[in-house]
One Martini backbone bead per residue (centre of mass of N, CA, C, O) as a GRO file, in nm:
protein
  237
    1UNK     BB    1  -4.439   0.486  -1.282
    2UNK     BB    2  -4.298   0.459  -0.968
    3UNK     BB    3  -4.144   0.574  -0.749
    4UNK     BB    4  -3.893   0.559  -0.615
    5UNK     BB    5  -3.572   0.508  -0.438
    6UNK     BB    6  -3.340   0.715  -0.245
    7UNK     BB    7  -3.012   0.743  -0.294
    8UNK     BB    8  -2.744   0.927  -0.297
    9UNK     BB    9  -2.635   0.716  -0.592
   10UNK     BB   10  -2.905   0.580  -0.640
   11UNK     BB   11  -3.172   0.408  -0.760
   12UNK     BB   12  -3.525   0.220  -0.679
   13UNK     BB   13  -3.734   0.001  -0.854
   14UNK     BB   14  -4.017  -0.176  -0.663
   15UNK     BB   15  -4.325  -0.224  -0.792
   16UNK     BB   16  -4.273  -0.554  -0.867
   17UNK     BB   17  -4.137  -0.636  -0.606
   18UNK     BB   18  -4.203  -0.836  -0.339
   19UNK     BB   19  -3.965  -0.752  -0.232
   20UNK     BB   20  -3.917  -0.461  -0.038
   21UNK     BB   21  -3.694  -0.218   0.111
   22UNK     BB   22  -3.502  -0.272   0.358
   23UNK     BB   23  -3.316  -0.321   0.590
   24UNK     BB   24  -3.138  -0.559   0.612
   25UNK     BB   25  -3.014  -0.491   0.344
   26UNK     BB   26  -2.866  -0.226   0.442
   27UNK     BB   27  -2.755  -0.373   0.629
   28UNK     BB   28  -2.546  -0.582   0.476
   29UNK     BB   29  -2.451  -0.368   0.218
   30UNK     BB   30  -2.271  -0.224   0.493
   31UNK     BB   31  -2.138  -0.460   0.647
   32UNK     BB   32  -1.963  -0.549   0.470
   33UNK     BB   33  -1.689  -0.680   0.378
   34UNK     BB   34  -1.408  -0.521   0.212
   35UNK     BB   35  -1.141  -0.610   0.009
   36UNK     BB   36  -0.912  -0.468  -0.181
   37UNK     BB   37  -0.916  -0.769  -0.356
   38UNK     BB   38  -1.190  -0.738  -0.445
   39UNK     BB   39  -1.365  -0.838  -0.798
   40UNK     BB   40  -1.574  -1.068  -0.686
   41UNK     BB   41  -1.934  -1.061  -0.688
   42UNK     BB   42  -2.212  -1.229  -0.525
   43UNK     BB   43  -2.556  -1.187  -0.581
   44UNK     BB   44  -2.833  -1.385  -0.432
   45UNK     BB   45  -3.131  -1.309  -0.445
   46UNK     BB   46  -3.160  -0.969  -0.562
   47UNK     BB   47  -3.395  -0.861  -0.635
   48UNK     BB   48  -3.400  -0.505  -0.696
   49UNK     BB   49  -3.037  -0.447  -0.637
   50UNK     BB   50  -2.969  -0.328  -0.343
   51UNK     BB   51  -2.680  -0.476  -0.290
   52UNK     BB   52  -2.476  -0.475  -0.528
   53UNK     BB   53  -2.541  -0.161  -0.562
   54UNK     BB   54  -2.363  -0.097  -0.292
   55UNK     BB   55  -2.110  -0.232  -0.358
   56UNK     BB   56  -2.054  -0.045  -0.624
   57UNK     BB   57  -2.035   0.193  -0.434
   58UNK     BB   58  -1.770   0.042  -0.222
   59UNK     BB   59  -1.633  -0.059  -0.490
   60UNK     BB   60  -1.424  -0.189  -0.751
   61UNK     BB   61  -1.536  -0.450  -0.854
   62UNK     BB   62  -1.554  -0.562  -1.168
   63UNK     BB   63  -1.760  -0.827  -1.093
   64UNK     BB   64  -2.115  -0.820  -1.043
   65UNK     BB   65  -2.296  -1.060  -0.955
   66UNK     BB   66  -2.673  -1.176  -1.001
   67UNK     BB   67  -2.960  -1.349  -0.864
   68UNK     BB   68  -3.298  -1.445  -1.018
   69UNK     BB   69  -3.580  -1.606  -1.031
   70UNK     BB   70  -3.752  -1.376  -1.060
   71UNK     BB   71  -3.893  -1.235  -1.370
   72UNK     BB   72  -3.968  -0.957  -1.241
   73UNK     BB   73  -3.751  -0.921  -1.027
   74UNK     BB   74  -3.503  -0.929  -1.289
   75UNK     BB   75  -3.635  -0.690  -1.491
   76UNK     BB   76  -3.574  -0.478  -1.258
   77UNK     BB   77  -3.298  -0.502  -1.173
   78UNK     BB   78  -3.181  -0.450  -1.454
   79UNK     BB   79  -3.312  -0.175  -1.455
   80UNK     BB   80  -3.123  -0.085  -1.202
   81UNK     BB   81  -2.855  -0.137  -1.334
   82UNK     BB   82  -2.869   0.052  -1.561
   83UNK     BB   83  -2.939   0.320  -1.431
   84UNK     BB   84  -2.641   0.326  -1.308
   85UNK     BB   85  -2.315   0.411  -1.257
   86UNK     BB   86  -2.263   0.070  -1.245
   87UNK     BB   87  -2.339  -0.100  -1.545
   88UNK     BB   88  -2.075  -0.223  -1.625
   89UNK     BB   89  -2.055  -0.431  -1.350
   90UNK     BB   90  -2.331  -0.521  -1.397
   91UNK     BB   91  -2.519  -0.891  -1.355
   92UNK     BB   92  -2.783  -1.049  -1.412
   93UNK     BB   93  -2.941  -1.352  -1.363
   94UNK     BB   94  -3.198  -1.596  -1.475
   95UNK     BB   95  -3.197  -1.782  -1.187
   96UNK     BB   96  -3.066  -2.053  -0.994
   97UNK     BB   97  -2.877  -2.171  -0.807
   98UNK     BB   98  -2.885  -2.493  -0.962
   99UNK     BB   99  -2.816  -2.349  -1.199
  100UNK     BB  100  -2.579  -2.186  -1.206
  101UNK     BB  101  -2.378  -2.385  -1.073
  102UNK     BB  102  -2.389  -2.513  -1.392
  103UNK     BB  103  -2.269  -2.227  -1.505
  104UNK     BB  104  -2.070  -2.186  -1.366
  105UNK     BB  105  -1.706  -2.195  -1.283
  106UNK     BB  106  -1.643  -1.973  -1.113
  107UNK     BB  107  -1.503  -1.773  -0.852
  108UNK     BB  108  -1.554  -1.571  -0.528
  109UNK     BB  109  -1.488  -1.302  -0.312
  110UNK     BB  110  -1.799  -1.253  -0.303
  111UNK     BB  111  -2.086  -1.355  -0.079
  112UNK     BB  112  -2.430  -1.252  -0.114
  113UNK     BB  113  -2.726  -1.291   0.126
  114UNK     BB  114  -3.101  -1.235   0.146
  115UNK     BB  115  -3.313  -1.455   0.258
  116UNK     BB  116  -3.505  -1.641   0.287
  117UNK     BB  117  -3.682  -1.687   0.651
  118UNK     BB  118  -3.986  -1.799   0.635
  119UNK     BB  119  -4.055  -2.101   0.775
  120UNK     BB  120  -4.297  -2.034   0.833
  121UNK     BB  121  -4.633  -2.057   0.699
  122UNK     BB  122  -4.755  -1.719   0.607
  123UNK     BB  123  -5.012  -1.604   0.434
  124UNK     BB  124  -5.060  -1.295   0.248
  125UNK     BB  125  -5.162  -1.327  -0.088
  126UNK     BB  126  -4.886  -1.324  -0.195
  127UNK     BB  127  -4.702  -1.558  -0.376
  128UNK     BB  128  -4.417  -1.405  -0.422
  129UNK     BB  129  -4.367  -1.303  -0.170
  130UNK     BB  130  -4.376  -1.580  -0.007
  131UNK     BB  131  -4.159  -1.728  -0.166
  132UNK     BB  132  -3.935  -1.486  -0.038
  133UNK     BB  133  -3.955  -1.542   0.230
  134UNK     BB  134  -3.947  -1.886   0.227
  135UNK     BB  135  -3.682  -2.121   0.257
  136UNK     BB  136  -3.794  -2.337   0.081
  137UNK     BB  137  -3.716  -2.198  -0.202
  138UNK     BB  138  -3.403  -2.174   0.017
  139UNK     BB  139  -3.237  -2.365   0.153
  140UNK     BB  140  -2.998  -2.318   0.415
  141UNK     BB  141  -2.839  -2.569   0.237
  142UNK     BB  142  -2.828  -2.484  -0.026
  143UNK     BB  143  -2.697  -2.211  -0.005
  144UNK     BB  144  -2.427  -2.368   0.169
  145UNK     BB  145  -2.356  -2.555  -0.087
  146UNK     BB  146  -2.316  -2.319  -0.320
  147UNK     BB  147  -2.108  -2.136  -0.177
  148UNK     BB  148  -1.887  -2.348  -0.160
  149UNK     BB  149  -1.872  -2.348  -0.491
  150UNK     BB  150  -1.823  -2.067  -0.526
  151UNK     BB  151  -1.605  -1.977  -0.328
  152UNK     BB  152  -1.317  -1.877  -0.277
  153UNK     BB  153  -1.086  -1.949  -0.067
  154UNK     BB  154  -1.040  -1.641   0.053
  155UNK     BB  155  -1.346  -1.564   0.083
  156UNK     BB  156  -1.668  -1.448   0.145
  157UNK     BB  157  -1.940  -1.464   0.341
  158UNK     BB  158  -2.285  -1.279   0.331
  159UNK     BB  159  -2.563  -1.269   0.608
  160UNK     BB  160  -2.923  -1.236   0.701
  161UNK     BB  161  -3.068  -1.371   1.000
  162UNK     BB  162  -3.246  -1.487   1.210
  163UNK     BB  163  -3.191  -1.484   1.564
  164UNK     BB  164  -3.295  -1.832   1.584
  165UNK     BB  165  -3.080  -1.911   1.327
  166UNK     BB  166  -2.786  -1.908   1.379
  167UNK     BB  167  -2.683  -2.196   1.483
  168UNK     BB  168  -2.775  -2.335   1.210
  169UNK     BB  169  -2.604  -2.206   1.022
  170UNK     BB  170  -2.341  -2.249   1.109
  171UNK     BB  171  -2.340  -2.574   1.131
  172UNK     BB  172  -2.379  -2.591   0.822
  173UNK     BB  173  -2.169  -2.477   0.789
  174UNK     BB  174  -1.894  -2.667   0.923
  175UNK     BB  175  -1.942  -2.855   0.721
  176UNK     BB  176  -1.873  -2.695   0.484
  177UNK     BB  177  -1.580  -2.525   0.626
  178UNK     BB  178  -1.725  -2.299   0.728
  179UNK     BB  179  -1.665  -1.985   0.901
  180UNK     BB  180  -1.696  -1.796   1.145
  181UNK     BB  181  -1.579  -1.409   1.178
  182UNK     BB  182  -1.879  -1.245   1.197
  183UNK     BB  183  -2.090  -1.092   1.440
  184UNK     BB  184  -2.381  -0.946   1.418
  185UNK     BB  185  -2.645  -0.822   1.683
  186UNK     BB  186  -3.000  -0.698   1.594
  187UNK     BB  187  -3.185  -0.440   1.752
  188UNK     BB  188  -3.413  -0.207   1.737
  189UNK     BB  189  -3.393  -0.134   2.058
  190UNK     BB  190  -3.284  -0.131   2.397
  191UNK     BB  191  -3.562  -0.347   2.451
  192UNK     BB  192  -3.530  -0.515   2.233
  193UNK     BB  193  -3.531  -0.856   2.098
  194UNK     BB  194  -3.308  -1.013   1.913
  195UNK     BB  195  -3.346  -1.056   1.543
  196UNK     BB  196  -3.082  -1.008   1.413
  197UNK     BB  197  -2.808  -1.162   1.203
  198UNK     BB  198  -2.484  -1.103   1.120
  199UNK     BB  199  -2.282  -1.329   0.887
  200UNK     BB  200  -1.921  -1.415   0.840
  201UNK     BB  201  -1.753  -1.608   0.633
  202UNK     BB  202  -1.488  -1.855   0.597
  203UNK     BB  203  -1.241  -2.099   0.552
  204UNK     BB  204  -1.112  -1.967   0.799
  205UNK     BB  205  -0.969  -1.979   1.139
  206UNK     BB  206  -1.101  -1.774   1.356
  207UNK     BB  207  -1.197  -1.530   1.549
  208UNK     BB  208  -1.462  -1.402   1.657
  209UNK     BB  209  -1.649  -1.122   1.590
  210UNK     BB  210  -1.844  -0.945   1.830
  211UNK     BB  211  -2.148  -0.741   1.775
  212UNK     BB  212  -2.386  -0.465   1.855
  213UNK     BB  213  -2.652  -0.356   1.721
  214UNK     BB  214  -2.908  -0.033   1.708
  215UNK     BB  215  -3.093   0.141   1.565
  216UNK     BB  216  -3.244   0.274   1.798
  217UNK     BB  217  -3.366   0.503   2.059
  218UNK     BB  218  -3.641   0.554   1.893
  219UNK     BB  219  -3.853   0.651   1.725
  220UNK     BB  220  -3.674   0.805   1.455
  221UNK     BB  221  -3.395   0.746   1.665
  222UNK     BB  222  -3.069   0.713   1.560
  223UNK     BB  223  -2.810   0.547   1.604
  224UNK     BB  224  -2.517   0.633   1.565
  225UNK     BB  225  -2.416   0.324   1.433
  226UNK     BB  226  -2.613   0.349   1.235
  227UNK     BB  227  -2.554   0.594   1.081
  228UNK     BB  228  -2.259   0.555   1.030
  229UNK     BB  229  -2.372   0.268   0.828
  230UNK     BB  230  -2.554   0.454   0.611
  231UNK     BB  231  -2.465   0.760   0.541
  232UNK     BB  232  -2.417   0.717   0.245
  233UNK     BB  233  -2.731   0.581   0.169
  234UNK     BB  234  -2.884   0.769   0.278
  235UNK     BB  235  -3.045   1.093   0.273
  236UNK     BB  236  -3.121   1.128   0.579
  237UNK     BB  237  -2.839   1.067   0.725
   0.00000   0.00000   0.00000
């Protein structure tokens, strides 16, 4: 087995899965609000279980519930949140979305999305990778009408996409009657164009809170706002 990828409190074996452990991820599992009344988290397609894991060491909520359809990656997912100091709150479905929410009655008070979003098709070779990747797989839509049945009234959905996508997720939201409620917008360092959105929904309608974050200052040399965002959780932070 290879090693692991370690953060402060779990660690994360990713050598099966097709999407390995990246910044967005990191980014979506910190920069999530969560308050304390919620109970029940809902992760859409798991991957390694790197998002569930982080909300698990953030917060007290009794049940992390994580879904992936591939049958590898949620194989590893599984054995990841075994690992882990909070193995008795996670629990990973092996499913698609409209899988699930014929089986599944229940509503989150937090649904977090990490979603597959090249839209265009590239292909690197690696077929699963490439699925994982793809928004075909999980279109914005079909996530959008999902998170609307699975979301608790009072609940948060939080995800990160393209921010070239931003506008369109939004709209979608909208039609399903979710409200964005907070924007990070986030680039690599202060000369690079906005990559990636930030963007968490719920049903009720407020002022959206915009605002901007920079990962680095330079190569390897991360800026305050980043280190401040990720130190619980990265080793070397």
């Amino acid at each position: 087995m290879s090693k692991p990828f370690k953060f402060k409190q779990f660690a994360i074996h990713q050598d099966r899965c097709a999407m390995k452990i990246g910044t967005d991820g990191v980014l979506l599992g910190a920069w999530t609000s969560l308050k304390k009344s919620t109970e029940t988290i809902l992760d859409i397609g798991a991957g390694t279980g790197l998002i569930a894991l982080m909300l698990a060491q953030r917060s007290g909520a009794e049940t992390i519930d994580a879904m992936e359809i591939d049958e590898v990656a949620y194989e590893q997912c599984v054995g990841n949140f075994e690992a882990s100091p909070w193995g008795d709150r996670l629990f990973c479905y092996h499913a698609g979305l409209d899988e699930f929410i014929d089986e599944i009655e229940d509503q989150y008070d937090l649904i977090i999305a990490n979603p597959p979003f090249y839209a265009e098709e590239v292909p690197s070779g690696n077929s699963a990778r490439d699925i994982a990747r793809q928004n075909k797989s999980l279109p914005f839509e079909e996530l959008i009408d999902g998170v609307s049945k699975l979301l608790a009234p009072s609940g948060i959905f939080s995800t990160i996409i393209p921010y070239k996508e931003e506008e369109l997720l939004i709209e979608l939201a909208l039609k399903a009657r979710l409200f964005p409620q907070r924007i990070t917008r986030v680039k690599g360092n202060p000369s690079s164009e906005t990559k990636r959105s930030l963007l968490q929904f719920s049903f009720n309608k407020n002022e959206v809170l915009k605002d901007e974050l920079t990962i680095e200052i330079e190569r390897h040399l991360y800026t305050p706002a980043y280190i401040a965002l990720t130190k619980e959780f990265y080793l070397k932070m």
